[in-house]
C-alpha positions as CSV (number, residue, x, y, z in Angstrom):
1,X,-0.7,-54.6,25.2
2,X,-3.0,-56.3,23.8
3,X,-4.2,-53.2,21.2
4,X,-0.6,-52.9,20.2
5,X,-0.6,-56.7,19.2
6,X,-3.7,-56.2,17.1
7,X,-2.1,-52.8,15.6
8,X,1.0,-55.4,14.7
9,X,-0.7,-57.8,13.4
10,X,-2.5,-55.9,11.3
11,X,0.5,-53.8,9.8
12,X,1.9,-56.9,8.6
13,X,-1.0,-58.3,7.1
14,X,-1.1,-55.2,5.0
15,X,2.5,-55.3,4.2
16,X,2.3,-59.3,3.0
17,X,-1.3,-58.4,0.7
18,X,0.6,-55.7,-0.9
19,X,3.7,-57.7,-1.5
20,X,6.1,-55.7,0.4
21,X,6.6,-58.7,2.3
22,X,6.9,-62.2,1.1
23,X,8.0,-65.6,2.4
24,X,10.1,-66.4,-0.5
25,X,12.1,-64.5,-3.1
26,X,10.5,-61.1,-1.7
27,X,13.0,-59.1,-3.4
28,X,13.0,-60.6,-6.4
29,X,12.5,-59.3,-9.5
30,X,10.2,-59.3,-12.6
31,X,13.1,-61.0,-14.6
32,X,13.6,-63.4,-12.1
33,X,9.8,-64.4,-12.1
34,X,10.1,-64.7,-15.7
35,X,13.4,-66.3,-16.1
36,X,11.6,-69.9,-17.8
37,X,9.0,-68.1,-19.7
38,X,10.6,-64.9,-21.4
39,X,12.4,-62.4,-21.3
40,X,10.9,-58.7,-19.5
41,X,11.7,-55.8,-21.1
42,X,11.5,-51.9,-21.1
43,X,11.2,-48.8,-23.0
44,X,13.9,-46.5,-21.6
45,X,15.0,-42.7,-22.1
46,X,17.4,-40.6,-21.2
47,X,16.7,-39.8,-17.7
48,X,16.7,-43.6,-16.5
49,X,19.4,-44.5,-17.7
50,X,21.4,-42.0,-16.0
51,X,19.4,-41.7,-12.4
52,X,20.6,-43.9,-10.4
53,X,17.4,-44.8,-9.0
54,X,16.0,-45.7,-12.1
55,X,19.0,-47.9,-12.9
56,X,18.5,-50.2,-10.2
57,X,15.0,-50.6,-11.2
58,X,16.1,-51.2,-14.6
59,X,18.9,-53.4,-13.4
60,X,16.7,-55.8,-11.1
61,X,13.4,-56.1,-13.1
62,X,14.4,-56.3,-17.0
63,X,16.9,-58.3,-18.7
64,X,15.9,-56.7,-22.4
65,X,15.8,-52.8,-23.2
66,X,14.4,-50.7,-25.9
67,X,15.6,-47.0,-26.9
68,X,11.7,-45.5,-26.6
69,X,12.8,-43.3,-29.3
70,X,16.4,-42.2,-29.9
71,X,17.2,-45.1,-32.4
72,X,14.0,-44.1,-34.9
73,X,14.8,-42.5,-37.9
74,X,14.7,-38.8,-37.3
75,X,16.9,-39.0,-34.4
76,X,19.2,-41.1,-36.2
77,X,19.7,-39.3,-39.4
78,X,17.6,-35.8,-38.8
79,X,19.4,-34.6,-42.6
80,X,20.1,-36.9,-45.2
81,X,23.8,-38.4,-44.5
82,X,24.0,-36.1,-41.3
83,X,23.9,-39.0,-38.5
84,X,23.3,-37.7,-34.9
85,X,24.9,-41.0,-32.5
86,X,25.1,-39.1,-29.3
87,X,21.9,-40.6,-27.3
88,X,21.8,-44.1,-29.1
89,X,25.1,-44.5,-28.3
90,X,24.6,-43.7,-24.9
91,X,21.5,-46.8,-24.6
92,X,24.0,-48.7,-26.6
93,X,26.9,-48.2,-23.9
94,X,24.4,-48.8,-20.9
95,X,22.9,-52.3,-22.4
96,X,26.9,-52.8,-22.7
97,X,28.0,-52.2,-19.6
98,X,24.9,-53.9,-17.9
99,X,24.8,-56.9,-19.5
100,X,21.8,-56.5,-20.5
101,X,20.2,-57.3,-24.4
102,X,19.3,-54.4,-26.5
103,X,15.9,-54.4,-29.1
104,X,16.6,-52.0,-32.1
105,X,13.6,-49.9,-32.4
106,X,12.6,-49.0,-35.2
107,X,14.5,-48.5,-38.9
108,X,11.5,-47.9,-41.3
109,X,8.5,-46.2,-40.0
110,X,6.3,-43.6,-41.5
111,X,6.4,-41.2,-38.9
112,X,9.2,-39.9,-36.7
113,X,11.1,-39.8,-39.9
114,X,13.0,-37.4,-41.8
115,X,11.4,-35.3,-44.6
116,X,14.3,-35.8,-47.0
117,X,13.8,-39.4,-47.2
118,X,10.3,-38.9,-49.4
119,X,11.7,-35.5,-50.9
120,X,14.1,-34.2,-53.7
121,X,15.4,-30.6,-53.7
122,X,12.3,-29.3,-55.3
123,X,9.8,-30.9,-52.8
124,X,8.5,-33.9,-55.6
125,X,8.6,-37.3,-54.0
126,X,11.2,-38.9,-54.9
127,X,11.3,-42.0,-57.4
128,X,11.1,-45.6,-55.5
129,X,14.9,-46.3,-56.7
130,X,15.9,-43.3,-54.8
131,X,13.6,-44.2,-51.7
132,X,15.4,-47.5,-51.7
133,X,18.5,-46.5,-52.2
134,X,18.2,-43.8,-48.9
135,X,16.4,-46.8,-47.4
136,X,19.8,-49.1,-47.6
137,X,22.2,-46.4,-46.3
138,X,20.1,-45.5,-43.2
139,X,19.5,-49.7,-42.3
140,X,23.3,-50.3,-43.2
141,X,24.2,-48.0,-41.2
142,X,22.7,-47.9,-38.0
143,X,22.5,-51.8,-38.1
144,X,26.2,-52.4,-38.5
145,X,26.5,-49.4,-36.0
146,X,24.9,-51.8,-33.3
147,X,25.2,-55.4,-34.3
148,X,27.6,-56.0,-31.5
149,X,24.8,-55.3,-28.8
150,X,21.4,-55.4,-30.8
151,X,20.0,-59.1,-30.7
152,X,16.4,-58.3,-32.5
153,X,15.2,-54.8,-34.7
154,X,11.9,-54.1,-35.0
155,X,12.8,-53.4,-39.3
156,X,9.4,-52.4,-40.0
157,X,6.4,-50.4,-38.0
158,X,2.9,-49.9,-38.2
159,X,2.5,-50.5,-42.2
160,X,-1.0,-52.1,-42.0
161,X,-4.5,-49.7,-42.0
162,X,-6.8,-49.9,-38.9
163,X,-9.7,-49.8,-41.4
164,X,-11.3,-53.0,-41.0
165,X,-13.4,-51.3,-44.2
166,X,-10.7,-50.2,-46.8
167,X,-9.8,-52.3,-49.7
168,X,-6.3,-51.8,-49.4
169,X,-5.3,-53.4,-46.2
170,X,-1.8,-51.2,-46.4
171,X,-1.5,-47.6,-44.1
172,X,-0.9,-45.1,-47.4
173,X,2.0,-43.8,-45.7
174,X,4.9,-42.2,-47.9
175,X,6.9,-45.0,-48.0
176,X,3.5,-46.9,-49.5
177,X,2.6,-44.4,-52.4
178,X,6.1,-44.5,-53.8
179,X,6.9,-48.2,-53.6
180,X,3.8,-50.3,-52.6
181,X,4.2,-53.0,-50.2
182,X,7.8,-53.7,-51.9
183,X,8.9,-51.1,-49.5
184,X,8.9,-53.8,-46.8
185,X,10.2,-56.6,-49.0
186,X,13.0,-53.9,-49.1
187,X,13.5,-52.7,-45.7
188,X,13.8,-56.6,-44.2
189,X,16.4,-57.2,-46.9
190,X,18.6,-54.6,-46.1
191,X,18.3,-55.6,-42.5
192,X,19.5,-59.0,-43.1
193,X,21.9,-58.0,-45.3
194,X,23.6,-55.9,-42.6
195,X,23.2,-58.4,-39.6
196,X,22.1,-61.5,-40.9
197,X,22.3,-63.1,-37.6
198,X,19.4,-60.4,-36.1
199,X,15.9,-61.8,-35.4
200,X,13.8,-59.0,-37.7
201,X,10.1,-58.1,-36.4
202,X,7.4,-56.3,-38.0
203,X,5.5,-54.5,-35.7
204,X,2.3,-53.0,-35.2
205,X,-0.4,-51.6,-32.8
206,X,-4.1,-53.5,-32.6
207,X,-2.4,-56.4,-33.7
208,X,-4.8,-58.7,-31.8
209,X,-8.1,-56.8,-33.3
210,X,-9.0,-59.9,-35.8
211,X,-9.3,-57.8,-39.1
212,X,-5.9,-56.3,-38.3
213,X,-4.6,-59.4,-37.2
214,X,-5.7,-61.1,-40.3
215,X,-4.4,-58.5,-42.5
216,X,-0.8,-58.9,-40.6
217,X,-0.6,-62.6,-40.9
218,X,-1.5,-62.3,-44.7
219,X,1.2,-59.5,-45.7
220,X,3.7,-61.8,-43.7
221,X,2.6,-65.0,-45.2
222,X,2.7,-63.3,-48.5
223,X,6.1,-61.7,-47.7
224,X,7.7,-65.1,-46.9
225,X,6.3,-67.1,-49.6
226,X,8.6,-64.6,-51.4
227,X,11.5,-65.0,-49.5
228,X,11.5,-61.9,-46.7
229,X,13.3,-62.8,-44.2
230,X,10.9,-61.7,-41.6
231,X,11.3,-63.8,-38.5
232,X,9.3,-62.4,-35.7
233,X,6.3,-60.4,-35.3
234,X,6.2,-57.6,-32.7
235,X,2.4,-56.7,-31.1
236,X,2.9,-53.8,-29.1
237,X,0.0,-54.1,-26.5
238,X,-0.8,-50.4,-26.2
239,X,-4.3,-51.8,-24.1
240,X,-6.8,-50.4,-22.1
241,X,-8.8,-52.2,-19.5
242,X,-11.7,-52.9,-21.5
243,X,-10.1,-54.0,-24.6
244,X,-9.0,-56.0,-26.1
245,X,-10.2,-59.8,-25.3
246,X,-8.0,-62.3,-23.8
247,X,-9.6,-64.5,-26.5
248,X,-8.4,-62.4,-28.9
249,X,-5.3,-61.9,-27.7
250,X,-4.4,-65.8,-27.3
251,X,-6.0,-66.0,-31.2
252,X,-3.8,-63.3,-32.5
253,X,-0.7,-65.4,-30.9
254,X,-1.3,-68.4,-32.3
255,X,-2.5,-67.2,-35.5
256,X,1.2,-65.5,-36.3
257,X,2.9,-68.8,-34.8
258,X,1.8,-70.7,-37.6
259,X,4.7,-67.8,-39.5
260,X,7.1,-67.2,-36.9
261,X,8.6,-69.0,-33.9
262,X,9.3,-65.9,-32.2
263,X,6.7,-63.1,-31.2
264,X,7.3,-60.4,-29.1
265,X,5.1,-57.9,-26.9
266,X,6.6,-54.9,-27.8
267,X,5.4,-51.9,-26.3
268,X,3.2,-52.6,-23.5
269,X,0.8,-50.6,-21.1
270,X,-2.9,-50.6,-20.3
271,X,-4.6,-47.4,-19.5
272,X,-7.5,-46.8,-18.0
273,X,-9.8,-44.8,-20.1
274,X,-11.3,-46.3,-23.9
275,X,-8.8,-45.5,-26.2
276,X,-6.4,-47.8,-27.3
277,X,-3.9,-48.0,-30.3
278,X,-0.8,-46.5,-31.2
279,X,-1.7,-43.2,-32.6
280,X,-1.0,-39.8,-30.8
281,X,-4.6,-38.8,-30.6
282,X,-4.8,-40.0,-27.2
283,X,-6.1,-38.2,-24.1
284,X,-3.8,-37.6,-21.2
285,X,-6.9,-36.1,-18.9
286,X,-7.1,-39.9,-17.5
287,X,-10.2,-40.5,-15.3
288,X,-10.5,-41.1,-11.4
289,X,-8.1,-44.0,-9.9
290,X,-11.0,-45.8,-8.3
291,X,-10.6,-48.8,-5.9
292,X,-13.1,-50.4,-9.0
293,X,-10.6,-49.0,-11.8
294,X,-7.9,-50.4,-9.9
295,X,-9.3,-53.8,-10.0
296,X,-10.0,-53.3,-13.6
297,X,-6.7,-52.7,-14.4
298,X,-4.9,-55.4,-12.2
299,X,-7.4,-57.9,-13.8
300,X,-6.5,-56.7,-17.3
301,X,-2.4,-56.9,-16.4
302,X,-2.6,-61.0,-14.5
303,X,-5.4,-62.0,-17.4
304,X,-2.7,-60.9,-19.5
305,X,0.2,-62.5,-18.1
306,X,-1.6,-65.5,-17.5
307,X,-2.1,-66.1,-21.3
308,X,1.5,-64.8,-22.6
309,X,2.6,-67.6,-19.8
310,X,0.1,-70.0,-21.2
311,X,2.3,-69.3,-24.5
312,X,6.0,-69.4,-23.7
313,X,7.2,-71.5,-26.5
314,X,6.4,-68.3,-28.6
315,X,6.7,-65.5,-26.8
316,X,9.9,-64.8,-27.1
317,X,9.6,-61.1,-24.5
318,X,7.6,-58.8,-22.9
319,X,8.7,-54.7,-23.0
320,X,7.0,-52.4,-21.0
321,X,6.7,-49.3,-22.9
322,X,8.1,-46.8,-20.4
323,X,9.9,-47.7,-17.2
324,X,6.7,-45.7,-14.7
325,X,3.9,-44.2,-14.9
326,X,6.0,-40.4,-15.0
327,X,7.8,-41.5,-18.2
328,X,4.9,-42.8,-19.8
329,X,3.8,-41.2,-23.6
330,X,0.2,-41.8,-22.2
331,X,0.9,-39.7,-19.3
332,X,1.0,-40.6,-15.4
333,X,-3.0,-39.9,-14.9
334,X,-3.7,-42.5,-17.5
335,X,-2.0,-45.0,-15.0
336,X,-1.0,-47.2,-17.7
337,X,2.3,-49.5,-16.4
338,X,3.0,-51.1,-13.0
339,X,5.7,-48.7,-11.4
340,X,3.6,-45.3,-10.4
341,X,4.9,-41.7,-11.0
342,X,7.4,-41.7,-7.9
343,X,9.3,-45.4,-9.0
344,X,7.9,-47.1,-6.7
345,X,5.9,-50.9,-7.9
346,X,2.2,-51.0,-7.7
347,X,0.1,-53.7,-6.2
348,X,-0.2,-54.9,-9.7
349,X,3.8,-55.6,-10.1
350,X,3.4,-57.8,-7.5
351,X,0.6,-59.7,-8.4
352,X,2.5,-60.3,-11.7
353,X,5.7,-61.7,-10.2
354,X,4.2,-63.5,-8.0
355,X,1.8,-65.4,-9.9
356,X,3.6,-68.6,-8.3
357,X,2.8,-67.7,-5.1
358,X,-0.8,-67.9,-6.1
């Protein structure tokens, strides 16, 4: 009798220190834990929103949802004119019918877009008038498409180098070597033209590194001074548990507060190896899911969450890029969110929402 008391004992002292078990609000979820900070929010796909065990996961922990990519360019309009609705419309319908607000990711980026939008017929690039003018249709378009259910659009992404050495702080994308930087004077005014009422972000990955930063704040600062109407600033997060800095990261926020009254943490995950960023070049080999990794990356996520709190009257949401580990671009062996490969929450997710309980 008194083994099997010890045995029951002990089983519920593992269920409470991995939060399966709580004295209060046990079953809440990450939106609920959030509700007087910001808003929590998710990259979603196809499969989750129509699995119904991904819904209610969805449903309970995010009040905010992105497309992860079936709203980008190519998707959208893979031939000039020829506009392909069928899974936007479906995210669309879902954030609809659940109540639940809907990001607009993204409508000018240089990759994951369409070659005809640099191109004429005889493979020159095309004259800046004619980028601009394929520019407006696309952003009218889709915008008005979605203003009904789209509360923010991330207008602009990744247009800033990561060279911390190159004179020009712009990424010579396509969209750069025909128009310059006007190209994104451009984009946010078509934006605001079509939903004037949208919050509009630029967005980009590293955004806390401090030359990137700085080079962020001053095309911003530059843009408004001339009038852009670019009213938040999206930092994705794409982290890993070494880098980078808290300190940097609290820096980086207030920096672009002194522009915008609304920044967003776009496209978060940590993973566990060294690389960070935003560019493909990542591996997915992960490394081994130590107890000391673990640590590493729980650290990473509450350090985290500890400074976006400590920042609430800016941060205006948090998105998860990727509802689990399984759907993640980084791939499940990088272990990079807080719901593992079979849906279920982490130790981690509960050391987020319950940071109260602390």
């Amino acid at each position: 009798m008194k083994n099997l008391l010890k045995i029951s004992i002990c089983a519920m002292a593992v269920l409470v220190s991995t939060g399966n078990v709580s004295a209060k609000g046990g079953d809440d979820g990450l939106k609920d834990a959030y509700k007087k900070y910001f808003k929590i929010g998710v990259a979603v796909n196809m499969r989750n929103i129509a699995t119904p065990e991904h819904i209610a996961l969805i449903k309970k922990n995010f009040n905010s949802i992105t497309a992860e990519n079936d709203m980008k360019p190519q998707p959208t309009e893979p031939k000039e004119g020829e506009f392909n609705w069928k899974n936007a419309d479906k995210i669309a319908d879902f954030a609809r019918n659940n109540g639940i607000k809907l990001r607009g990711h993204c409508l000018i980026w240089h990759n994951q877009t369409g070659k005809w939008m640099f191109y004429d017929d005889n493979n020159n690039l095309v004259s800046k008038e004619v980028l601009f003018e394929r520019m407006k249709k696309h952003i009218h378009t889709i915008v008005n498409r979605y203003k009904d259910v789209i509360y923010c659009w991330d207008v602009v992404n990744e247009a800033m180098t990561d060279d911390d050495k190159a004179e020009n702080p712009y990424r010579e994308s396509l969209f750069y070597k025909i128009a310059g930087d006007e190209f994104i004077a451009k984009a946010f005014e078509y934006a605001h033209e079509a939903d004037p009422k949208a919050i509009l972000y630029y967005n980009d990955y590293n955004a806390a590194n401090p030359g990137k930063r700085d080079r962020i704040y001053n095309m911003v600062k530059k843009m408004q001074d001339a009038g852009v109407p670019i009213t938040g600033i999206g930092m994705q997060g794409h982290y890993n548990i070494y880098e980078p800095s808290m300190e940097n990261i609290d820096a980086a926020i207030k920096k672009y507060a002194k522009l915008v009254k609304r920044i967003q943490f776009t496209e978060l995950d940590i993973r566990v190896n060294k690389e960070m960023g935003g560019h493909l070049q990542f591996s997915r080999e992960g490394v081994e899911i130590s107890d000391s990794i673990k640590a590493m990356h729980e650290k990473k996520y509450t350090d985290l969450f500890k400074v976006l709190r400590d920042n609430k009257k800016v941060i205006d949401c948090v998105t998860f890029w990727n509802l689990s580990d399984r759907d993640s671009w980084l791939g499940a062996r990088n272990y990079p969110l807080t719901i593992d490969s079979n849906y279920q929450p982490k130790q981690v997710y509960y050391m987020i929402r319950d940071f109260k309980k602390k």
